[in-house]
N, C-alpha and C positions, 0 to 999 in steps of 0.2 A: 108099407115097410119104410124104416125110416134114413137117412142117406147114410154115409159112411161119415160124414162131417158137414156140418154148415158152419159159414164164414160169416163174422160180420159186415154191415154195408162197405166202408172201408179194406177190407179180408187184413185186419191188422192181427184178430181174435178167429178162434175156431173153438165150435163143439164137435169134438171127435167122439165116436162111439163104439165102445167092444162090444161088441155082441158075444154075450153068455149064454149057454145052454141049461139051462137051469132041471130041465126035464127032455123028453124025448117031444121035441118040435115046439118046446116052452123057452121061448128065445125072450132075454131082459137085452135092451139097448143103454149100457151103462155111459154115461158121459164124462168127458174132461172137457175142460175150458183152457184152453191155450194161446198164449202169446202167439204169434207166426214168426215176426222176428226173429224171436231168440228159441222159442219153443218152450219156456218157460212154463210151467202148470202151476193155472189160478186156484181153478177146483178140480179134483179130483175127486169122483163119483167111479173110475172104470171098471175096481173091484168089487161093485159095492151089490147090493140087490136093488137099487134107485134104475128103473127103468124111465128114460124121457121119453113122451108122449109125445111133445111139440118145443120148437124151442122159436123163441120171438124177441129178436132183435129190436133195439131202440136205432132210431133213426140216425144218428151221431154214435152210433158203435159204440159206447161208452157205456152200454147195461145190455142185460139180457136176461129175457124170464123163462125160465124151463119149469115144465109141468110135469112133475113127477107121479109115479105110483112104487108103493114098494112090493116085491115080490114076495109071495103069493099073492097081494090084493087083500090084506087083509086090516087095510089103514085107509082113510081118507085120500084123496090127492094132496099133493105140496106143490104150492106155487115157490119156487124158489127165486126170488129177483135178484141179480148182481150188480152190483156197485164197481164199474171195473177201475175207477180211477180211484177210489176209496178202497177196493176191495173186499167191501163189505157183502154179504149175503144175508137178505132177509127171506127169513121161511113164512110162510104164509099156510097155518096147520088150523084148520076148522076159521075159527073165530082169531085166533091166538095169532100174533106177529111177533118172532123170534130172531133179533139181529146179530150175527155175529161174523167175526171173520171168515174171508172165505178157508185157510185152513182149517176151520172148526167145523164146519157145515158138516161133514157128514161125521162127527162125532155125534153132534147137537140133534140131526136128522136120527140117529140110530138109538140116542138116549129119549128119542120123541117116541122112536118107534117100542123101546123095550117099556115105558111107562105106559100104553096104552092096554 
C-alpha cells in the first residue's frame, strides 16, 4: 500500500494521494504534486483514474518520476517525469515521449489514453 504522501529530499514538494474506490476493494491511489510552502498544485492527477505505482524523487528535489497505470489496466504504464523548476511533465507512453506542461498532463494523459 502506498503512503498518504511522499515528500521530496528537501520536503519543499509532496506527492499526496486520494485514494478512490473504484470498485468494491479496487482501490486507484490518485496523485497531486504540491508546493509545501504555499500548497500550491503542480499536477493534479487526484480526480483522475492515473493510479501511482512508485514515485522516485531526484536527489536536489527539483524532478520527480511517477509510474503510472490507468484504471482498469487496460493501457501500458506511463513514466511521468516532472520538471519542477520548468514545470514541464514529460510522459513516457510505449516508445513515444510527450512534453507538455504540467497543467496539461492529464489532458494529454487522457487524450493518450481515449486514442489507444
Amino acid at each position: 500500500m502506498i503512503k498518504e504522501a511522499t515528500y521530496s529530499p528537501n520536503r519543499d514538494y509532496a506527492v499526496i494521494f486520494n485514494p478512490v474506490e473504484m470498485k468494491m476493494s479496487h482501490w486507484v491511489n490518485c496523485p497531486r504534486l504540491v508546493f509545501t510552502r504555499t500548497q500550491e498544485t503542480i499536477l493534479d492527477l487526484s480526480s483522475s483514474s492515473w493510479h501511482a505505482d512508485q514515485v522516485i524523487w531526484r536527489d536536489d528535489s527539483y524532478g520527480v518520476t511517477l509510474l503510472l497505470r490507468r484504471y482498469p489496466g487496460d493501457m501500458p504504464d506511463v513514466r511521468l517525469e516532472v520538471d519542477l523548476i520548468y514545470q514541464i511533465a514529460r510522459l513516457h507512453i510505449v516508445s513515444q515521449i510527450i512534453e507538455v506542461s504540467c497543467a496539461d498532463a492529464l489532458k494529454e494523459l487522457e487524450k493518450t489514453y481515449r486514442s489507444r
